[in-house]
Backbone of each chain as nested JSON, in Angstrom:
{
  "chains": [
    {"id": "A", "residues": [
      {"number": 1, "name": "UNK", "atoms": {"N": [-23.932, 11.025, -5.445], "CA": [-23.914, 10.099, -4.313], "C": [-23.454, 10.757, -3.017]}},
      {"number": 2, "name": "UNK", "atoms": {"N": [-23.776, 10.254, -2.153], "CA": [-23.437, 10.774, -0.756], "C": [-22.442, 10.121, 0.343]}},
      {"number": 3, "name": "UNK", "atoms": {"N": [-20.939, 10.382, 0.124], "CA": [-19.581, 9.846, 0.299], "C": [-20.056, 8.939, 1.771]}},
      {"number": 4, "name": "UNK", "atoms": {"N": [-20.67, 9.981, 2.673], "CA": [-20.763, 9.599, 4.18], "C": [-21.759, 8.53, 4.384]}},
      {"number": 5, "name": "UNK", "atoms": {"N": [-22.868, 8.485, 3.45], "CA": [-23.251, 7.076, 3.493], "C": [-22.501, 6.133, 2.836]}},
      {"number": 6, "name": "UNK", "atoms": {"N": [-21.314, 6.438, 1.67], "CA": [-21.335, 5.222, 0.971], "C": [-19.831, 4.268, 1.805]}},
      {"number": 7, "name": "UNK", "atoms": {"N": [-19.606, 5.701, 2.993], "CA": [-18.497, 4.944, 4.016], "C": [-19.126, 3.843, 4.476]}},
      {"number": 8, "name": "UNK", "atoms": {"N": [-20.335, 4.018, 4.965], "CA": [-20.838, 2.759, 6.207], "C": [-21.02, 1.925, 5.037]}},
      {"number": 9, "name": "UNK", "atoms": {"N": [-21.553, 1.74, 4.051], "CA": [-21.815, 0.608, 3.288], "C": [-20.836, -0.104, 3.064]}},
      {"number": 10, "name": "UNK", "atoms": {"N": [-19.153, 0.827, 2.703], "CA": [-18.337, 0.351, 2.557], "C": [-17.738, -0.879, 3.001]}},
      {"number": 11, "name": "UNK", "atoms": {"N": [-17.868, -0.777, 4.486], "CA": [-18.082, -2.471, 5.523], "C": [-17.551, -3.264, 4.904]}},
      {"number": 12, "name": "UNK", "atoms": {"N": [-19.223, -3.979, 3.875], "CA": [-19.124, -4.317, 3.03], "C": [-17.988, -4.566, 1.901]}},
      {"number": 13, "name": "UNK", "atoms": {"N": [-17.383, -3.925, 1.467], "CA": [-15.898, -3.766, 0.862], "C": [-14.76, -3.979, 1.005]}},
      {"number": 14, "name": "UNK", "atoms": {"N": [-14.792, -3.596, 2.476], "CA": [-13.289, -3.499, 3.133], "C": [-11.94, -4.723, 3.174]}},
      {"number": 15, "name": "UNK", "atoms": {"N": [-12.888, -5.795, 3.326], "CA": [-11.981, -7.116, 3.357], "C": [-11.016, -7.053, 2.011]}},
      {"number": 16, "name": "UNK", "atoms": {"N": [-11.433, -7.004, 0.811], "CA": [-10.936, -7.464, -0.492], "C": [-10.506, -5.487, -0.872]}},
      {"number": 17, "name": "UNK", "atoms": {"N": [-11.299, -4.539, -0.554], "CA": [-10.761, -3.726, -1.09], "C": [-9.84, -2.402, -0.357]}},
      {"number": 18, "name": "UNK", "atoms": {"N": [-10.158, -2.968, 1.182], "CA": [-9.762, -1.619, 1.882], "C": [-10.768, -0.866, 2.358]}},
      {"number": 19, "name": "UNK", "atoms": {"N": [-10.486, -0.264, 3.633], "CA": [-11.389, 0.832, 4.152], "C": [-10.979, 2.322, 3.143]}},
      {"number": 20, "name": "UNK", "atoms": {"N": [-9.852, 2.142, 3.257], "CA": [-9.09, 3.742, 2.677], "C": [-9.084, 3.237, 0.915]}},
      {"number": 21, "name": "UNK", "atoms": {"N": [-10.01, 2.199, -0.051], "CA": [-9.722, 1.682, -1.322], "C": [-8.535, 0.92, -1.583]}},
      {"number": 22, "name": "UNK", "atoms": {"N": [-7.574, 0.997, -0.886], "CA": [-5.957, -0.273, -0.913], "C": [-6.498, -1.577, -0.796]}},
      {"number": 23, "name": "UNK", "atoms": {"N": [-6.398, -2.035, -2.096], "CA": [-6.56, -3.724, -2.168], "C": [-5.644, -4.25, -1.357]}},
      {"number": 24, "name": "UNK", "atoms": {"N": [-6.487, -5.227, -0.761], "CA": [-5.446, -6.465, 0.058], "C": [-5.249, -7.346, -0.66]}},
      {"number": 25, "name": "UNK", "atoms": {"N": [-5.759, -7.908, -1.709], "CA": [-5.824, -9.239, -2.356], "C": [-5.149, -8.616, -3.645]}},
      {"number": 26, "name": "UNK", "atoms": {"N": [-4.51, -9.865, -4.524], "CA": [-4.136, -9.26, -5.907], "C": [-4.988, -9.352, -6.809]}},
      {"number": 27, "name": "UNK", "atoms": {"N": [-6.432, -9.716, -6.648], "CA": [-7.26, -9.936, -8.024], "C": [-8.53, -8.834, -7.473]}},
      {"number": 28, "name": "UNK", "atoms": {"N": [-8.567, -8.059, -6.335], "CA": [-8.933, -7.05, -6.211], "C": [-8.451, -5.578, -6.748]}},
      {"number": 29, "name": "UNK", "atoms": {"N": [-8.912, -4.781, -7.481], "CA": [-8.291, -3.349, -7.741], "C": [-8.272, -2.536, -6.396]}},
      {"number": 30, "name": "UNK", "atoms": {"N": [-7.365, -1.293, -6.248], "CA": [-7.58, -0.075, -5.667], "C": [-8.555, 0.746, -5.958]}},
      {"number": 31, "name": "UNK", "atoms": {"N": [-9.097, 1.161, -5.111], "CA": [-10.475, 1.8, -5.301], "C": [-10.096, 3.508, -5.334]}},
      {"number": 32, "name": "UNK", "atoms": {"N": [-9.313, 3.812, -4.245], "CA": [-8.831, 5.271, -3.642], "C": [-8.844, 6.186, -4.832]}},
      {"number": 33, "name": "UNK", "atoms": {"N": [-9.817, 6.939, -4.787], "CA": [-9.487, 8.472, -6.086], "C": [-9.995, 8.242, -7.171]}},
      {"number": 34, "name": "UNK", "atoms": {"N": [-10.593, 6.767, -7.166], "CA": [-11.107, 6.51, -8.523], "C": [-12.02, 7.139, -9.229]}},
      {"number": 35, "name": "UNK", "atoms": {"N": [-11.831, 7.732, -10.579], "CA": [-13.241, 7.867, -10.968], "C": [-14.352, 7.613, -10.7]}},
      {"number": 36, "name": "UNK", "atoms": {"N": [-15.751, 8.453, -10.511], "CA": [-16.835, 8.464, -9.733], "C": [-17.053, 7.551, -10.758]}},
      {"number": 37, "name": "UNK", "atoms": {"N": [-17.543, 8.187, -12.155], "CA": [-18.211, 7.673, -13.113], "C": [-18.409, 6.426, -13.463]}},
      {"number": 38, "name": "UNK", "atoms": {"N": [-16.68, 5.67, -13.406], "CA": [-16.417, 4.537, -13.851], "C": [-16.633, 3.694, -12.414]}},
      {"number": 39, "name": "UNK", "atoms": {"N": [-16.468, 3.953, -11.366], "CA": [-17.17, 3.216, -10.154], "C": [-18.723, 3.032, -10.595]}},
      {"number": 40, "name": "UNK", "atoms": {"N": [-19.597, 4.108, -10.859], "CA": [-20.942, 3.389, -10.554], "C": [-21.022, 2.636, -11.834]}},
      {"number": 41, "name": "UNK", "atoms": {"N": [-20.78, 2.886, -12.624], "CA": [-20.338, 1.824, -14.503], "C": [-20.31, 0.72, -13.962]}},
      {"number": 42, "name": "UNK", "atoms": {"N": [-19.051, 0.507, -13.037], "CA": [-18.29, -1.014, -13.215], "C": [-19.176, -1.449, -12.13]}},
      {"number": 43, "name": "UNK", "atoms": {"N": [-20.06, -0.914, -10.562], "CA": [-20.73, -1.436, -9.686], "C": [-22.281, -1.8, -10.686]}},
      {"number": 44, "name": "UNK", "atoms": {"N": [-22.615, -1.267, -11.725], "CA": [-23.818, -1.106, -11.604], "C": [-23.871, -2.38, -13.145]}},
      {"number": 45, "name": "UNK", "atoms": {"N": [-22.709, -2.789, -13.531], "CA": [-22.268, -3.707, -14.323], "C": [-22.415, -5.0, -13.857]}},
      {"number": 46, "name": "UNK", "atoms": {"N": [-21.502, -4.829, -12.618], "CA": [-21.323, -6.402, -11.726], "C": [-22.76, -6.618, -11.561]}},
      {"number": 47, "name": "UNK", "atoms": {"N": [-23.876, -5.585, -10.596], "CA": [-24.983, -5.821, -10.64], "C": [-25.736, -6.188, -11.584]}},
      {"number": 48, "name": "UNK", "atoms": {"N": [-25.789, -6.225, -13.026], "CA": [-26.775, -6.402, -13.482], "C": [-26.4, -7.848, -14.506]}},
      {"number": 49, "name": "UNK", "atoms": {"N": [-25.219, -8.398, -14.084], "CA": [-24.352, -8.908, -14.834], "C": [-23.517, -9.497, -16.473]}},
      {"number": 50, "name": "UNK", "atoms": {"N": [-23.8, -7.425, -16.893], "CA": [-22.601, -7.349, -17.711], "C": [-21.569, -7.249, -17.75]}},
      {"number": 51, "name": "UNK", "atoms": {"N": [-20.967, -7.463, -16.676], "CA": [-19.604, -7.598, -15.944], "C": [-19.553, -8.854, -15.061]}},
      {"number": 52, "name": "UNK", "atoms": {"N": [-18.65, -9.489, -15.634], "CA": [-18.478, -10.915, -14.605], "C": [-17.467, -10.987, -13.522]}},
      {"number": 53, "name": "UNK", "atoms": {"N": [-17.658, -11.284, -12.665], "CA": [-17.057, -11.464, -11.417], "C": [-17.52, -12.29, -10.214]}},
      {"number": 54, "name": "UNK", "atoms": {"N": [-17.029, -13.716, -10.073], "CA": [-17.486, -14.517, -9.183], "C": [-17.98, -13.828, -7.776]}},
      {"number": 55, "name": "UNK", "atoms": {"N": [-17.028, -12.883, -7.314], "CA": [-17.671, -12.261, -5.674], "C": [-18.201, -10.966, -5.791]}},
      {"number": 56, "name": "UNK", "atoms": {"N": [-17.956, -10.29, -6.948], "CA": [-18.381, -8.904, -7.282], "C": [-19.85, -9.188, -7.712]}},
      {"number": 57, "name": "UNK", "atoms": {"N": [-20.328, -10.156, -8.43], "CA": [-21.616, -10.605, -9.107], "C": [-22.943, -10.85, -7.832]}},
      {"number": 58, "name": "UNK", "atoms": {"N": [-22.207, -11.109, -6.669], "CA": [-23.039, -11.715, -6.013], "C": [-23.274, -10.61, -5.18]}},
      {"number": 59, "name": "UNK", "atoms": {"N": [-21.773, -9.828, -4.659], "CA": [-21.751, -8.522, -3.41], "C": [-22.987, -7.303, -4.203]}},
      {"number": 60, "name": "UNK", "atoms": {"N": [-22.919, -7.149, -5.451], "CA": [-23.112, -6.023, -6.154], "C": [-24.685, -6.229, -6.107]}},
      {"number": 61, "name": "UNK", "atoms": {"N": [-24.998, -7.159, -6.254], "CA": [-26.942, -8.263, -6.658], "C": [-27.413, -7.038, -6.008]}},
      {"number": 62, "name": "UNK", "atoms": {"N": [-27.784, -7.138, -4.165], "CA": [-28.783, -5.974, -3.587], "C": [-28.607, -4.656, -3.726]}},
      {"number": 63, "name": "UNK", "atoms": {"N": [-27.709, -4.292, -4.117], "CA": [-27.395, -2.895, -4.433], "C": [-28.834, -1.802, -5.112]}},
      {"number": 64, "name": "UNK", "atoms": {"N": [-29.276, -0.954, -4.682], "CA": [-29.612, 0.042, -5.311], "C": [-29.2, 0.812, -6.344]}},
      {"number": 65, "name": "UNK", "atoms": {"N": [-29.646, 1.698, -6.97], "CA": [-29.233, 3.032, -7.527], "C": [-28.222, 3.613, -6.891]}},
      {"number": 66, "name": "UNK", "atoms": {"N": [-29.17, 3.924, -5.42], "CA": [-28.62, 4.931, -4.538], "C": [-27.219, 4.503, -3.717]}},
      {"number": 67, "name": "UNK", "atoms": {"N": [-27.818, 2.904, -3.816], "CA": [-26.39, 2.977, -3.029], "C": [-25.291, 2.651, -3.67]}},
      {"number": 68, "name": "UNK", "atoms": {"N": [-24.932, 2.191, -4.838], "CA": [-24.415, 2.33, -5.72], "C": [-23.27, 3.429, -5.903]}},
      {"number": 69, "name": "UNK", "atoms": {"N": [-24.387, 5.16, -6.375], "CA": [-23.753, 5.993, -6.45], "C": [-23.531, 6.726, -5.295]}},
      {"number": 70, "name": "UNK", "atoms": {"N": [-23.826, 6.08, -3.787], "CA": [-23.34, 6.512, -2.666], "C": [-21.426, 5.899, -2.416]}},
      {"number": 71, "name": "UNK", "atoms": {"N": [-21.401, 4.462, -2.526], "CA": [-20.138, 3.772, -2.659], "C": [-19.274, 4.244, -3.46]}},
      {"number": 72, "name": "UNK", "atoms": {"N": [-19.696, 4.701, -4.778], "CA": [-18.753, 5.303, -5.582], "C": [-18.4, 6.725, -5.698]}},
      {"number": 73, "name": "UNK", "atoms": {"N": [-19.146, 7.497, -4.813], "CA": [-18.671, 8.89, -4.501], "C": [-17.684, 9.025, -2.762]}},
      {"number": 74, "name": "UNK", "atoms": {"N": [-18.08, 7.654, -2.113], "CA": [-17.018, 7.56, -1.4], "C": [-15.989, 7.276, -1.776]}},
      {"number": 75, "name": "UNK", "atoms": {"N": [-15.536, 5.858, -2.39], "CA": [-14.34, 5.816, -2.907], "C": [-13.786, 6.794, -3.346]}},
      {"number": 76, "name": "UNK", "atoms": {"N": [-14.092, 7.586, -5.079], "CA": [-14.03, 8.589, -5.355], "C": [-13.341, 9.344, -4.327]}},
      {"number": 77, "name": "UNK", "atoms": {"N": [-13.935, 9.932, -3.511], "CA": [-13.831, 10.924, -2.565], "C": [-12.294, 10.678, -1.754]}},
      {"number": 78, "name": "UNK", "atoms": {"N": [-11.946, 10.193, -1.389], "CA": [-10.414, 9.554, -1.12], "C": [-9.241, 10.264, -1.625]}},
      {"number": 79, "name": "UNK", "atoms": {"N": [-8.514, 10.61, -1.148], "CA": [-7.497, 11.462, -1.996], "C": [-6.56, 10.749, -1.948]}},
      {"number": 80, "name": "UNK", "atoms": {"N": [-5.729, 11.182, -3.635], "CA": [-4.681, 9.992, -3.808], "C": [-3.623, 11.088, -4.445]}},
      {"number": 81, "name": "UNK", "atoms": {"N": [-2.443, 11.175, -4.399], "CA": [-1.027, 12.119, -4.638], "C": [-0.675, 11.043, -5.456]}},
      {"number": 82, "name": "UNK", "atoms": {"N": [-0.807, 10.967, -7.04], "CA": [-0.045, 10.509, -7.936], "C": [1.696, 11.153, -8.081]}},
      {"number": 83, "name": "UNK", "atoms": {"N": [2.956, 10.444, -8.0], "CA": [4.009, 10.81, -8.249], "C": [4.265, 10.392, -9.452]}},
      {"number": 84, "name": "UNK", "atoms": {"N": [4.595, 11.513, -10.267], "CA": [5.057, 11.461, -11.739], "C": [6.001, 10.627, -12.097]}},
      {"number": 85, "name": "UNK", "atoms": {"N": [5.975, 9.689, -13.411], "CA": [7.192, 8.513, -13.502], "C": [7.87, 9.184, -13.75]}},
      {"number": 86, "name": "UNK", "atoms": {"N": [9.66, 8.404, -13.083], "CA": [10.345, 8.992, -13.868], "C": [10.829, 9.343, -15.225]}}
    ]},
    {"id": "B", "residues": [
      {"number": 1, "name": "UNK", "atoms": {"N": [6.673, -8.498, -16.116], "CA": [6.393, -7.48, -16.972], "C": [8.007, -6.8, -17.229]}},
      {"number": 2, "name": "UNK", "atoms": {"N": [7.883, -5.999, -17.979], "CA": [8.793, -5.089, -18.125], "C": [8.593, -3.408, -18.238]}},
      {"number": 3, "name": "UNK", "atoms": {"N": [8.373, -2.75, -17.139], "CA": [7.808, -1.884, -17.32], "C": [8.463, -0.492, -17.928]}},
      {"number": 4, "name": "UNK", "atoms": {"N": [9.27, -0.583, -18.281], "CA": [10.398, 0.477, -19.011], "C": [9.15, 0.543, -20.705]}},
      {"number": 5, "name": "UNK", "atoms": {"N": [9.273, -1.211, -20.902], "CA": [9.31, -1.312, -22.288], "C": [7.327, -1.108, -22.406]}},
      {"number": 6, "name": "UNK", "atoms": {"N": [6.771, -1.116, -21.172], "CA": [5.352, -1.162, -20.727], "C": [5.306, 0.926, -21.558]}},
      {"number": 7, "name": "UNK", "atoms": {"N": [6.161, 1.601, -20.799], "CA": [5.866, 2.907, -20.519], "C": [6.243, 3.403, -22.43]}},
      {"number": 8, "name": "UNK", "atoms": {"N": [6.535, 3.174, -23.075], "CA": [6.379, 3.006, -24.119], "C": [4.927, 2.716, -25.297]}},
      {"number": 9, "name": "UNK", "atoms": {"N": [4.69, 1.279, -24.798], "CA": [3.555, 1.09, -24.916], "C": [2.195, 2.028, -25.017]}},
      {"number": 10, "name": "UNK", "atoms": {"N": [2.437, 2.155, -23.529], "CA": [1.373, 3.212, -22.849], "C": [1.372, 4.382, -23.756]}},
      {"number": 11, "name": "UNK", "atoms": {"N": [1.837, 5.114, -24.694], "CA": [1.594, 6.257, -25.727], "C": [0.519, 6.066, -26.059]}},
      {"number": 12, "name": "UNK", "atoms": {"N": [-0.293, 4.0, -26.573], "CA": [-1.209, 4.643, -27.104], "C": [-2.388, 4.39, -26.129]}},
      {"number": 13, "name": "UNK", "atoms": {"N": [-2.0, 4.479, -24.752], "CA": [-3.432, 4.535, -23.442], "C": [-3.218, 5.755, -23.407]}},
      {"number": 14, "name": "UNK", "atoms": {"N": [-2.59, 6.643, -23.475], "CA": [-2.349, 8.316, -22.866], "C": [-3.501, 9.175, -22.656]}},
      {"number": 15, "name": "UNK", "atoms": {"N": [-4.311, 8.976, -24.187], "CA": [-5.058, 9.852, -24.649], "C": [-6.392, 9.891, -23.614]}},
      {"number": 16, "name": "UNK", "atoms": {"N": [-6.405, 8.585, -23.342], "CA": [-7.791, 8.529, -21.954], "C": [-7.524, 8.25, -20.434]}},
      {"number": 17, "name": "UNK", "atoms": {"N": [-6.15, 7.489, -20.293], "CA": [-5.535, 6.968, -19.084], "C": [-4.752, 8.157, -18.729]}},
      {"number": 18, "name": "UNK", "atoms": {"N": [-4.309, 8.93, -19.648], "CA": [-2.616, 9.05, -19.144], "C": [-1.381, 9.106, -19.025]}},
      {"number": 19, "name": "UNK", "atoms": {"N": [-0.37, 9.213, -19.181], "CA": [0.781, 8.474, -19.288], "C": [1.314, 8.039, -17.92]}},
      {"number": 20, "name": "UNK", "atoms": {"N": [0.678, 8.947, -17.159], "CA": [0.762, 8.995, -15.557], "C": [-0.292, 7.995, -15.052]}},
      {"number": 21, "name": "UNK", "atoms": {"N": [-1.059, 7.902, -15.977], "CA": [-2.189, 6.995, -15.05], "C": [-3.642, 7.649, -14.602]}},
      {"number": 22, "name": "UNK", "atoms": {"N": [-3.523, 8.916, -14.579], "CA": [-4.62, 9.655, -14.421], "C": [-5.503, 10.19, -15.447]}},
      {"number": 23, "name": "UNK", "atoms": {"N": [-6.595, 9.794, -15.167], "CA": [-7.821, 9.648, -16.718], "C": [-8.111, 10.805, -16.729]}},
      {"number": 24, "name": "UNK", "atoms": {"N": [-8.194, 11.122, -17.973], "CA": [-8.715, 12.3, -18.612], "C": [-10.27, 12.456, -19.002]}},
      {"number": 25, "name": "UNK", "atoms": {"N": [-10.536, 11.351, -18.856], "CA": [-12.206, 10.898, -19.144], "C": [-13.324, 10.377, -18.144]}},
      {"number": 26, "name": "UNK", "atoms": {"N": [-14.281, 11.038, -17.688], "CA": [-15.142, 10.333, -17.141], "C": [-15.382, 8.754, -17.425]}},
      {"number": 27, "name": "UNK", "atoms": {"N": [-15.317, 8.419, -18.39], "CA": [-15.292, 6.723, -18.315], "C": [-14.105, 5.946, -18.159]}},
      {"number": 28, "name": "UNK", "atoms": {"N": [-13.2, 6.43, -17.894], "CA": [-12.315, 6.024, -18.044], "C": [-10.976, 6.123, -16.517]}},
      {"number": 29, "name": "UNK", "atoms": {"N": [-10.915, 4.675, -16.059], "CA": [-10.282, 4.589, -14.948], "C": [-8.992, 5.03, -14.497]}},
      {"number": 30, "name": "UNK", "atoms": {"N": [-9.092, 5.794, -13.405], "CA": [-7.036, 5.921, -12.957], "C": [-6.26, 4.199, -13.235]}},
      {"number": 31, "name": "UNK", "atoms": {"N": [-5.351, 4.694, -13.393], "CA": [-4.667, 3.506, -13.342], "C": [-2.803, 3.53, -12.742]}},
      {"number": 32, "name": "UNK", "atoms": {"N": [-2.39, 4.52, -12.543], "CA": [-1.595, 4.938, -11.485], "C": [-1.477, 3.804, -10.393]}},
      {"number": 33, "name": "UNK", "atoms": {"N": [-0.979, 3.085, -10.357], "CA": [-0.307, 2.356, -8.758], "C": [-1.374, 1.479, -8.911]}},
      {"number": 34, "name": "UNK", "atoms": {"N": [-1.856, 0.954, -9.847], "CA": [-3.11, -0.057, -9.686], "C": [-2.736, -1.557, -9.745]}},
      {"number": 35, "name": "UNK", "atoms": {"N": [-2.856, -2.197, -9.314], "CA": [-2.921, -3.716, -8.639], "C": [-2.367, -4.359, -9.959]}},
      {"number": 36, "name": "UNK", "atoms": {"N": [-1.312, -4.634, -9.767], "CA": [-0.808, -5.254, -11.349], "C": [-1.34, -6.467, -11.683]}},
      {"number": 37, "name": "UNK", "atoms": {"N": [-1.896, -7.935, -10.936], "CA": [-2.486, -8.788, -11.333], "C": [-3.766, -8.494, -11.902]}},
      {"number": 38, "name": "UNK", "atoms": {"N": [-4.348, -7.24, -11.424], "CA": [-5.629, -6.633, -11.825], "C": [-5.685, -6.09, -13.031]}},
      {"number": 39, "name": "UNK", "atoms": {"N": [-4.456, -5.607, -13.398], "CA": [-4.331, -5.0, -15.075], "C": [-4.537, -6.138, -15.789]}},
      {"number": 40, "name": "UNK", "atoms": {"N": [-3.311, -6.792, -15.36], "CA": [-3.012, -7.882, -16.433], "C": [-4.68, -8.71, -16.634]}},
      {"number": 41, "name": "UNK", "atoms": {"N": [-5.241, -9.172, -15.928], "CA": [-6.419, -9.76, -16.109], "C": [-7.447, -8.71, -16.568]}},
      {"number": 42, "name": "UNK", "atoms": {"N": [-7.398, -7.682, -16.365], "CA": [-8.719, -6.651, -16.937], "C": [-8.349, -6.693, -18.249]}},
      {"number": 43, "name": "UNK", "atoms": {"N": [-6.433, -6.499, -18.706], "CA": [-6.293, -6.179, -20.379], "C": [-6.507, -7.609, -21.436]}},
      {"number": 44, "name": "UNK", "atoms": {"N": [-6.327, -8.472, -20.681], "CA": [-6.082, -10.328, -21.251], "C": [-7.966, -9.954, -21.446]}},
      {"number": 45, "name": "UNK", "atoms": {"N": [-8.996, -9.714, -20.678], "CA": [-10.216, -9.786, -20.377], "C": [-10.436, -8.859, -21.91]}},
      {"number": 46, "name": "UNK", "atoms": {"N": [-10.155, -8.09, -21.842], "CA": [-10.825, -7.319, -23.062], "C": [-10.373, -7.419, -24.384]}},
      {"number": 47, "name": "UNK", "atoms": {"N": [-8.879, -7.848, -24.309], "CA": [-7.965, -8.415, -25.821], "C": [-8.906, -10.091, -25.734]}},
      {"number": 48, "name": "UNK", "atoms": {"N": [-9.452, -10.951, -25.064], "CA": [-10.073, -12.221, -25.389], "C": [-11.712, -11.734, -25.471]}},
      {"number": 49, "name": "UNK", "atoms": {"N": [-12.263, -10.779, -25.057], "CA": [-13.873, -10.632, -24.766], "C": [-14.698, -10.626, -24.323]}},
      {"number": 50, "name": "UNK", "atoms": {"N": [-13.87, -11.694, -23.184], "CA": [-14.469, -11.433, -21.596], "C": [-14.802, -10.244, -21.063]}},
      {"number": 51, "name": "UNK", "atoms": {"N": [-14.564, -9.472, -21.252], "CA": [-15.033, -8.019, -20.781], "C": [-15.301, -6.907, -21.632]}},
      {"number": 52, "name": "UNK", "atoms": {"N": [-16.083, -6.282, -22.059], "CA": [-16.802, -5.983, -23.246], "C": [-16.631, -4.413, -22.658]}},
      {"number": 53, "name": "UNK", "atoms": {"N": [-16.073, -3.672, -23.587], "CA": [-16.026, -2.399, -23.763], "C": [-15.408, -1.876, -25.251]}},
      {"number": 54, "name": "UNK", "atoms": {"N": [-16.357, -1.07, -25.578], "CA": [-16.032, -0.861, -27.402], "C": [-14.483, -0.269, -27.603]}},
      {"number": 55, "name": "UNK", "atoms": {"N": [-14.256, 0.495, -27.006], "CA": [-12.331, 0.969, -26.975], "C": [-11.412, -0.199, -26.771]}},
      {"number": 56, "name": "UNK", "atoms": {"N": [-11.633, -0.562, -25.452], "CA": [-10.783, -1.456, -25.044], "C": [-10.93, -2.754, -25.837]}},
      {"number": 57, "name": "UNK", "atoms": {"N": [-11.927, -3.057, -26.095], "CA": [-11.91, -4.469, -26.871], "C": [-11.102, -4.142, -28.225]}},
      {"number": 58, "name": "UNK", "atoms": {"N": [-10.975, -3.141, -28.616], "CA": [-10.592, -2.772, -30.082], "C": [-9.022, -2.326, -30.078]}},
      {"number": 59, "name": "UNK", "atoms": {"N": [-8.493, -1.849, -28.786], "CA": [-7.378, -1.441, -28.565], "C": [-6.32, -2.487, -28.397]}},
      {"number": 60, "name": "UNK", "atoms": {"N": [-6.712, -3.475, -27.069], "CA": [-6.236, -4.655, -26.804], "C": [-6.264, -6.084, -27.472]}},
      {"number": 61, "name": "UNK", "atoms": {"N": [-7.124, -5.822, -28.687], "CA": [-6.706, -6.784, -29.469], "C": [-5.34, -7.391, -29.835]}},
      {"number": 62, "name": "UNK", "atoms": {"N": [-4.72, -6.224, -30.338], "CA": [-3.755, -6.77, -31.263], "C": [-2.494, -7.247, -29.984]}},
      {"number": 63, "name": "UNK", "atoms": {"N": [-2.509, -7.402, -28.642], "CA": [-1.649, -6.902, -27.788], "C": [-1.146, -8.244, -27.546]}},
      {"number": 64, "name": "UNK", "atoms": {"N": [0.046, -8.584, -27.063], "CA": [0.338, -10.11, -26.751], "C": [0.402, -10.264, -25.212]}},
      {"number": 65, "name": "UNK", "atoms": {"N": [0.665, -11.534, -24.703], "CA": [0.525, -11.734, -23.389], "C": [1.917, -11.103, -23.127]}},
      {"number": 66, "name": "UNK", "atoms": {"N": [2.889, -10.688, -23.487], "CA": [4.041, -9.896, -23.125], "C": [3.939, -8.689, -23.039]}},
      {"number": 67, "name": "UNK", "atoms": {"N": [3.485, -8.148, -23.919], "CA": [2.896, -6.68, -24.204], "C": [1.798, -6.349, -22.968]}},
      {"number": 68, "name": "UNK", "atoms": {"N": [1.074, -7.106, -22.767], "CA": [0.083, -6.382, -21.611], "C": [0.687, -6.721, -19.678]}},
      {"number": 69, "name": "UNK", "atoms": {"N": [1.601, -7.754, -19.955], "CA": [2.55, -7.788, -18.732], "C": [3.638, -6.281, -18.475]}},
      {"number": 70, "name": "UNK", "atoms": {"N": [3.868, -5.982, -19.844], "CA": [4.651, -4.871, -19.633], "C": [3.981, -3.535, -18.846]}},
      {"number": 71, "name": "UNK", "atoms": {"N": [2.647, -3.346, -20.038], "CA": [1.606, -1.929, -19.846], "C": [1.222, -2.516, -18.311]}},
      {"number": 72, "name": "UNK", "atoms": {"N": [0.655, -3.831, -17.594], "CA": [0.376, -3.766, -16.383], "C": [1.608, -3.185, -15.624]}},
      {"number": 73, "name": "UNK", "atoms": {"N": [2.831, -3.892, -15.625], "CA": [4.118, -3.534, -14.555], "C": [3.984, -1.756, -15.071]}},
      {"number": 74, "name": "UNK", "atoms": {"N": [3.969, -1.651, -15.691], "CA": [4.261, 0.551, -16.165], "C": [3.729, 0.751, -15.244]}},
      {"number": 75, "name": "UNK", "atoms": {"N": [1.979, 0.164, -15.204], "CA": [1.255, 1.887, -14.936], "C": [1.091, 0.968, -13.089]}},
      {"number": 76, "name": "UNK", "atoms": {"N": [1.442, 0.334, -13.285], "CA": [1.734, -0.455, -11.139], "C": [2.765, 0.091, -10.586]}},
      {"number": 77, "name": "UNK", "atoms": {"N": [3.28, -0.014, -11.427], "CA": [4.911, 0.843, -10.942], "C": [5.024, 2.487, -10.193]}},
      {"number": 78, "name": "UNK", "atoms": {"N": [4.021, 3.618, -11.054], "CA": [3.813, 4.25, -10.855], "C": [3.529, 4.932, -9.494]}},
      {"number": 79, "name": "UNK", "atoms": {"N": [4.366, 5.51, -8.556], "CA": [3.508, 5.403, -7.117], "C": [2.542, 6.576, -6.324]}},
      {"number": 80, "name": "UNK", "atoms": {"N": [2.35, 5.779, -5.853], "CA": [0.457, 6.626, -5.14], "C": [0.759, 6.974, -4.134]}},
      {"number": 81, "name": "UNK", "atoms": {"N": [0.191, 7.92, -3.293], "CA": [0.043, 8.302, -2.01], "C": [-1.555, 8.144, -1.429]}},
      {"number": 82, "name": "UNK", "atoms": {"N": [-1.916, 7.472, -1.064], "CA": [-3.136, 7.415, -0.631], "C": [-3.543, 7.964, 1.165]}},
      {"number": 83, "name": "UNK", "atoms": {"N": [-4.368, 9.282, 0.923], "CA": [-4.675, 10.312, 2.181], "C": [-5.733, 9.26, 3.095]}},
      {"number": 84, "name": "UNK", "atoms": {"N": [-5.668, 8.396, 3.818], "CA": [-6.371, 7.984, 4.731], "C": [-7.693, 9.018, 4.745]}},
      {"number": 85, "name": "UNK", "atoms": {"N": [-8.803, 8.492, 4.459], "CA": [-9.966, 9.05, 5.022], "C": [-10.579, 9.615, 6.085]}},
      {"number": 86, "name": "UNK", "atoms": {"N": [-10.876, 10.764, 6.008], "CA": [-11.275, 10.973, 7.268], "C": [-11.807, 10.381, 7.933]}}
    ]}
  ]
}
């Protein structure tokens, strides 16, 4: 996927998940650093709806292939500094 | 939750999550600093069937609504640094 397109699509996203992937809402996840793989999985899930999700079911519907694995190599792409538990 | 008694738990997510939260698996999501209402409903989702994945449905079975309050507070607890995007 191609991070720099899947920024502008992102738009799209930002309310519930963040420009930078930081959920605003609590029934939204963090997106930031996520696995590519499991992003286009879980986008390409909501889309086809083997994955249920009242606003994810509907956002995910026009989605492409491409843009799909464009959104999820942006997120992805995000860098995140995990601090080790104590 | 209780996430002391969560990080415990978590021994047997390690092997694909983590203990830190960071996946070892292409299918398999970070979960480091992740949205704790979002755990708790993704793990309740796959211990009831609502959300269909052959591991997780098989893992989270046996788990109680205390038990997956804990594993959510662990791996939320955990903290992130998230690098603003360019």
């Amino acid at each position: 996927g191609d991070a720099k397109a899947g920024r502008k699509s992102a738009i799209a996203c930002q309310t519930c998940h963040g420009l930078d992937g930081v959920s605003k809402l609590p029934e939204a996840p963090n997106l930031s650093g996520q696995v590519e793989p499991y992003l286009v999985k879980a986008l390409t899930e909501y889309r086809d709806g083997g994955r249920r999700n009242e606003i994810m079911n509907v956002v995910a519907k026009p989605l492409s292939d491409g843009e799909i694995a464009d959104l999820a190599a942006y997120y992805a792409s995000i860098q995140v500094d995990v601090l080790p538990p104590g």
